[in-house]
C-alpha positions in Angstrom: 0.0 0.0 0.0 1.5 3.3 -1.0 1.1 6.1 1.3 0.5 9.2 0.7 0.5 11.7 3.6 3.1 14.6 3.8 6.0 13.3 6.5 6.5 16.8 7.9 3.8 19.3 8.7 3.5 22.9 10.5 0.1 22.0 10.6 0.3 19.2 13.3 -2.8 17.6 11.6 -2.0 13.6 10.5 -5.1 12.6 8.4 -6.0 8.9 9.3 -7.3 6.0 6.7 -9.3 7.9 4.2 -9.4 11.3 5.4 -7.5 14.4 3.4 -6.2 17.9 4.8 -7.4 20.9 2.5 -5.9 24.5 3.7 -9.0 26.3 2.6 -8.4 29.1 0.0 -8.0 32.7 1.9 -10.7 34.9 1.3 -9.9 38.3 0.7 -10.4 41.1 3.1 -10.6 43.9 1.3 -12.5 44.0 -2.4 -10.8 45.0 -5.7 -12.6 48.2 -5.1 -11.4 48.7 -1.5 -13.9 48.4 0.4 -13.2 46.1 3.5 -14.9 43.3 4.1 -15.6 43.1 8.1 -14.8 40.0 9.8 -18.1 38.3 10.0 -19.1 38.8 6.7 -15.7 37.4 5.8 -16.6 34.4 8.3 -20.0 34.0 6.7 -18.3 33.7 3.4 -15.9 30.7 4.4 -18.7 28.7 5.7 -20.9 29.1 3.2 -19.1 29.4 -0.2 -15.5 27.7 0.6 -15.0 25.1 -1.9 -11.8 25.3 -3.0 -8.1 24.5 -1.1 -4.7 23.2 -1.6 -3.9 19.4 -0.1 -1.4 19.1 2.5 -1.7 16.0 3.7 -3.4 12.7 2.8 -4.1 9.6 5.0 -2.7 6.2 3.9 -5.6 4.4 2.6 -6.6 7.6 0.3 -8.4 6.1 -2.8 -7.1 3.0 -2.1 -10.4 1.5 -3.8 -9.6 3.6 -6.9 -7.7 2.6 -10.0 -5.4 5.6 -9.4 -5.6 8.6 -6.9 -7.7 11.3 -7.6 -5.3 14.4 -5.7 -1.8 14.6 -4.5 -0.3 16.8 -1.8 0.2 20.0 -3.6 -3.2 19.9 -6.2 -5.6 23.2 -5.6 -8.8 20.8 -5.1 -12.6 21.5 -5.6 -14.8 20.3 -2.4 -18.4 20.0 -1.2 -19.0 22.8 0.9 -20.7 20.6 3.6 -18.2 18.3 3.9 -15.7 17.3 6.4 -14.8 19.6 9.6 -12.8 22.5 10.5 -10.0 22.2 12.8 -7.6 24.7 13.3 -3.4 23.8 13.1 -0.9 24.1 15.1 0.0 27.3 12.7 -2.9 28.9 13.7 -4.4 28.4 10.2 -8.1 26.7 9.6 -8.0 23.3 7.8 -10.6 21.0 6.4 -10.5 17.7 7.0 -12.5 16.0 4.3 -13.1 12.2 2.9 -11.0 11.2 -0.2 -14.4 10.9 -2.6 -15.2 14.6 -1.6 -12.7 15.7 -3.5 -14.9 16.5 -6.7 -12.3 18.1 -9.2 -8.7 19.3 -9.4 -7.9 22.8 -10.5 -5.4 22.3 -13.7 -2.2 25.0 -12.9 -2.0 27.1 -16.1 
């Protein structure tokens, strides 16, 4: 069984079986206009309408009833809003914690 999980983390977070680590895309705090966003509204925003992140950590049995895995540590990933939980790292950052078929698309890097 090939694993996949990223050895060293700031993060402190070690995904177990199936699970994957998402660091949530930042949303911005300030418009292109200028015009700040306060910080609820910004909370608001990240519950409802944050579907995107980077991997940074997989568990070892990640698709491991797949042909192939789906992401890799690294891959900007697209994810259900509902799923998996928040839990914030030892860098002070807020991570998602989501199952491996949640993952519904990866971003292509142009």
């Amino acid at each position: 069984m090939q694993t996949y999980m990223n050895k060293s983390t700031t993060h402190g977070i070690k995904p177990v079986g199936h699970r994957i680590v998402v660091l949530p895309k930042e949303v911005e705090e300030k418009t292109e206009s200028g015009i700040i966003i306060n910080v609820g509204t910004q909370k608001l925003r990240e519950e409802l309408a944050q579907v995107d992140g980077i991997v940074v950590a997989m568990g070892t049995t990640c698709y491991s009833d797949q042909p192939e895995p789906w992401c890799k540590v690294g891959d900007i990933v697209i994810f259900g809003k509902y799923s998996g939980i928040f839990r914030k790292g030892n860098d002070e950052k807020m991570y998602r914690v989501v199952n491996d078929l949640d993952i519904v698309a990866v971003i292509e890097k142009e």
